[in-house]
N, C-alpha and C positions, 0 to 999 in steps of 0.2 A: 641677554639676547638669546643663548639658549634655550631659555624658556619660553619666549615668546615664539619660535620656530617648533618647541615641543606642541605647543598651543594651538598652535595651525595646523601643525599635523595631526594632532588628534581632531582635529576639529572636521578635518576632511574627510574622516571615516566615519560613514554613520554605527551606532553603536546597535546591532539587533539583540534584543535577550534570546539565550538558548533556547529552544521548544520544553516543555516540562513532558518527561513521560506520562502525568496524568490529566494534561490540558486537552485539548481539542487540537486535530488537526490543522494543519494550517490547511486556509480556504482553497490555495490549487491542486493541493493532495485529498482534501476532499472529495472536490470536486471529480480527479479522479476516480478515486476510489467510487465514486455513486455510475460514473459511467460504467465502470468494470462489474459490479452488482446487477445495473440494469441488463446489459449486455449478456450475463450469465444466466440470470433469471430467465429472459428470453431465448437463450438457448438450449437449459432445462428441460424449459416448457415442453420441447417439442421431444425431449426422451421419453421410453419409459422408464417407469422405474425399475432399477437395478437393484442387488443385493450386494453389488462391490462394495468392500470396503478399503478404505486407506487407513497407515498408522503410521506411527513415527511421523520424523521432523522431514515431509516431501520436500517442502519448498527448501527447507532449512535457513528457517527463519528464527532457530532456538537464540539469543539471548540478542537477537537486535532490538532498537528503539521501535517505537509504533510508526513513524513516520518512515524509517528505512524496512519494515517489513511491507506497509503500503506501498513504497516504491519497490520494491521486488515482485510483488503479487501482481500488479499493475503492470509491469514490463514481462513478463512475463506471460500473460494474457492473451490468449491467438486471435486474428480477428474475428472469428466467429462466436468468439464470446464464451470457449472455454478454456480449460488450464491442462498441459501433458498429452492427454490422446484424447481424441475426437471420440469414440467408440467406446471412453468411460466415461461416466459422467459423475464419479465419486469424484475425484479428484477438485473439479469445479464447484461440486456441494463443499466439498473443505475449505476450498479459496473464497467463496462469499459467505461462511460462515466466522473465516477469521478476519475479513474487510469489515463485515457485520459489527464484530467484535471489538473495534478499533476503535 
């Protein structure tokens, strides 16, 4: 009888495989991530170009999974479609170059 209650209860949780770090993101983080790309790109657009640069780990994003660094970049994200301060626009070249990268 134990097992037959073991049974049902496994049977009530769908079972999802892990994400692999080298698969593809799953399609609602994608998704994201192409909105947060578009959005930056069009905010870009309208700087000039600067000579700032960024280093190190800004976002600090050093040893998460791809899919928890897209959720961070993505939350993150102002409405105006850049990352940290409006008035630099490095920072937002590094955030669509590592969504890019994803």
């Amino acid at each position: 009888m134990k097992f037959v209650f073991a049974m049902l209860f496994a049977a009530a949780f769908g079972v999802r495989p892990m994400p692999r770090a080298e698969g593809p993101l799953e399609p609602s983080v994608q998704n994201e991530v192409d909105h947060a790309v578009s959005l930056a790109e069009a905010w870009l657009a309208t700087r000039q170009t600067d000579t700032n640069a960024v280093s190190g780990d800004l976002f600090r994003t050093n040893g998460l999974a791809r899919e928890a660094i897209a959720l961070r970049l993505v939350s993150l994200q102002r409405g105006g479609g850049w990352w940290l301060v409006h008035t630099n626009a490095a920072p937002t070249r590094l955030a669509v170059e590592i969504l890019k990268g994803l």
